[in-house]
C-alpha positions in Angstrom: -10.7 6.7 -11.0 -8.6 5.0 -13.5 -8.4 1.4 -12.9 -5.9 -1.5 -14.1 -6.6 -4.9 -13.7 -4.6 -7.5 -14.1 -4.7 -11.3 -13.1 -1.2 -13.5 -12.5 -1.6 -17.1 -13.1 -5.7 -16.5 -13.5 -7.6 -14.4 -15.5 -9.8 -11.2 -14.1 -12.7 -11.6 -16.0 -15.5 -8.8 -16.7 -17.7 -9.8 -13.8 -14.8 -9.3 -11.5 -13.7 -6.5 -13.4 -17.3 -5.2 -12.4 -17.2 -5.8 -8.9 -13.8 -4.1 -8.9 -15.3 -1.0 -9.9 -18.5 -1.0 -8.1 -16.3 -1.7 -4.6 -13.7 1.1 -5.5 -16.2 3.7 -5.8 -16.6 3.6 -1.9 -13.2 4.5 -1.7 -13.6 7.2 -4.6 -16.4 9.1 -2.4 -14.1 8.8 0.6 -11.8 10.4 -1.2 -13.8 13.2 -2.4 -13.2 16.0 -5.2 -10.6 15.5 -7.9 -10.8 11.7 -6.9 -11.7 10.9 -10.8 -7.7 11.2 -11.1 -7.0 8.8 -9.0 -5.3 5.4 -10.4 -6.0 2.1 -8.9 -3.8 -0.7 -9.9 -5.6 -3.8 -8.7 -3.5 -7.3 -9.3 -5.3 -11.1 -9.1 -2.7 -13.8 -8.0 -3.8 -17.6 -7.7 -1.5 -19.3 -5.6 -2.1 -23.0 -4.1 -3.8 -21.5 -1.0 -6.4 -19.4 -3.0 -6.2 -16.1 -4.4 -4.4 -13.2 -3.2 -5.6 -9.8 -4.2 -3.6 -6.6 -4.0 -5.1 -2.8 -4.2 -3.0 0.5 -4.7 -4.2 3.9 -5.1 -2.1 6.6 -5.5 -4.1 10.6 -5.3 -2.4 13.3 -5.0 0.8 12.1 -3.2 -1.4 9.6 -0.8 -0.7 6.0 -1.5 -3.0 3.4 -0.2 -2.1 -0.2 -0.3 -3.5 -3.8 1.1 -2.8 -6.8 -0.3 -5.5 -10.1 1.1 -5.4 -13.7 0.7 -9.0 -16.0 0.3 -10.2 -19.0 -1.0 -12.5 -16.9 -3.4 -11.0 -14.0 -5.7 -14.4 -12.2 -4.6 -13.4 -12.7 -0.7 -9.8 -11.4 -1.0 -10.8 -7.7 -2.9 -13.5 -7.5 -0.3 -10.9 -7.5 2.4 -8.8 -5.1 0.4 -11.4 -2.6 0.1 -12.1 -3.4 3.9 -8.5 -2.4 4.9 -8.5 0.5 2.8 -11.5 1.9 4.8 -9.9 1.3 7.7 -6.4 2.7 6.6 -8.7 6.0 5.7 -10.4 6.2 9.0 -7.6 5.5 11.1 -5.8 8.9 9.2 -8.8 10.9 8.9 -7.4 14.0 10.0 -4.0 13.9 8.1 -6.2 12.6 5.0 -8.3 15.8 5.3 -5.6 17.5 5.9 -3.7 16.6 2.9 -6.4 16.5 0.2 -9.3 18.4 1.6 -11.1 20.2 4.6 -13.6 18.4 6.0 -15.1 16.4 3.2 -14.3 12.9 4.4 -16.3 13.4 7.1 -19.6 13.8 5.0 -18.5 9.6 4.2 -17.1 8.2 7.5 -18.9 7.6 10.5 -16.8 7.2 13.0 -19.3 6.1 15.7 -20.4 2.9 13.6 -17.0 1.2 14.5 -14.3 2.5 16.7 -11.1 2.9 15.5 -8.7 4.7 17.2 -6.6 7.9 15.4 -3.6 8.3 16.0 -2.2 11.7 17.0 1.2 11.4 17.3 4.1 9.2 16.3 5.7 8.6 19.2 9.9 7.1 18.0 10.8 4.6 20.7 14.3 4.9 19.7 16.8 6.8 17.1 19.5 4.3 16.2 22.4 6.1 14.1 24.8 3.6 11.8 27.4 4.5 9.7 27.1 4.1 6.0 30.0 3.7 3.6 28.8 2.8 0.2 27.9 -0.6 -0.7 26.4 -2.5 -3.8 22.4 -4.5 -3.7 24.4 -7.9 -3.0 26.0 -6.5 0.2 23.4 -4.9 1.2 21.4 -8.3 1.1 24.0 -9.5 3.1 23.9 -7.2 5.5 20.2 -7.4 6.0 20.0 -11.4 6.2 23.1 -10.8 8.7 21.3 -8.6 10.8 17.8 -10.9 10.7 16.6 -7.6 9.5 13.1 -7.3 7.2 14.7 -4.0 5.7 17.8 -2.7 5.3 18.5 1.1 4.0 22.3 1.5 2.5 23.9 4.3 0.5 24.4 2.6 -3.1 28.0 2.8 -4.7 27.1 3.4 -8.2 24.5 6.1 -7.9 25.5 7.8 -4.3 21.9 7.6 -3.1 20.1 6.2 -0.2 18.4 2.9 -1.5 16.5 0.4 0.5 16.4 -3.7 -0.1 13.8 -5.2 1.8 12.4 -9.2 2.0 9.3 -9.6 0.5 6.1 -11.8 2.0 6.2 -14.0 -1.0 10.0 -14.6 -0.9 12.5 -13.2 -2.7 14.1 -9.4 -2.2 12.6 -6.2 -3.3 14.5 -2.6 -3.7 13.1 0.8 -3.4 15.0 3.4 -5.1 13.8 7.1 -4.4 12.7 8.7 -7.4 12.3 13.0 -6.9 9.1 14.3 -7.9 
């Protein structure tokens, strides 16, 4: 698995690059063949509270993310790690499904701690809106007028579906889709 490290307003030293490794190879094995391309981008915040840790791994179209706050920079990845476990078992099916047959069983054992898989999504409701082409600033707008976390808009300039959400942190965040 190919790992970047990077610390914001701290530095991730070499022990903690260590431990980064040694607690990402659990989710390497879960994972299973081919895993080795994996790429793990694992960022170190300190903020006044403590540190806050944040894990994605992308493989083969799957993207896994948690993001954990702690007093201790060792604390916060081992709740990372912990949430990606769980993220894993609670899609254990569509995980096998998607990457491999049957393998991430040989890893999980579902009896040591029950967590329950979902089956099916079930939508509690289809809302339809009508979208005229707006700019990011609008759309921000919109959303904050609408007490919204999210708000998907069709941009002006580039005739796409975009998406401007409100991050945890503060401040806005947009996701522009990107074809593969």
């Amino acid at each position: 698995m190919r790992m970047t490290v990077t610390g914001r307003k701290c530095a991730a030293g070499p022990a903690f690059q260590e431990r980064v490794e040694k607690k990402l190879s659990k989710i390497q094995r879960l994972l299973g063949p081919g895993a080795e391309e994996a790429e793990a981008k694992i960022t170190a915040t300190a903020q006044k509270s403590g540190m806050v840790v944040e894990v994605t791994v992308k493989f083969q179209g799957i993207v896994l993310r948690a993001e954990e706050g702690a007093q201790q920079i060792n604390d916060a990845l081992d709740r990372c790690v912990d949430v990606l476990v769980r993220q894993l078992r609670k899609n254990k099916t569509r995980v096998e499904k998607r990457i491999y047959a049957a393998q991430l069983s040989d890893f999980v054992d579902v009896d040591d701690e029950s967590v329950e898989e979902e089956t099916e999504f079930a939508i509690a409701r289809t809302k339809r809106v009508p979208c005229k082409p707006i700019d990011v600033e609008e759309a921000i707008l919109q959303m904050n007028l609408v007490g919204h976390q999210f708000y998907l808009f069709l941009d002006a300039e580039t005739d796409d579906f975009n998406l401007v959400y409100r991050r945890r942190g503060g401040g806005y965040g947009l996701l522009v889709p990107e074809r593969e």
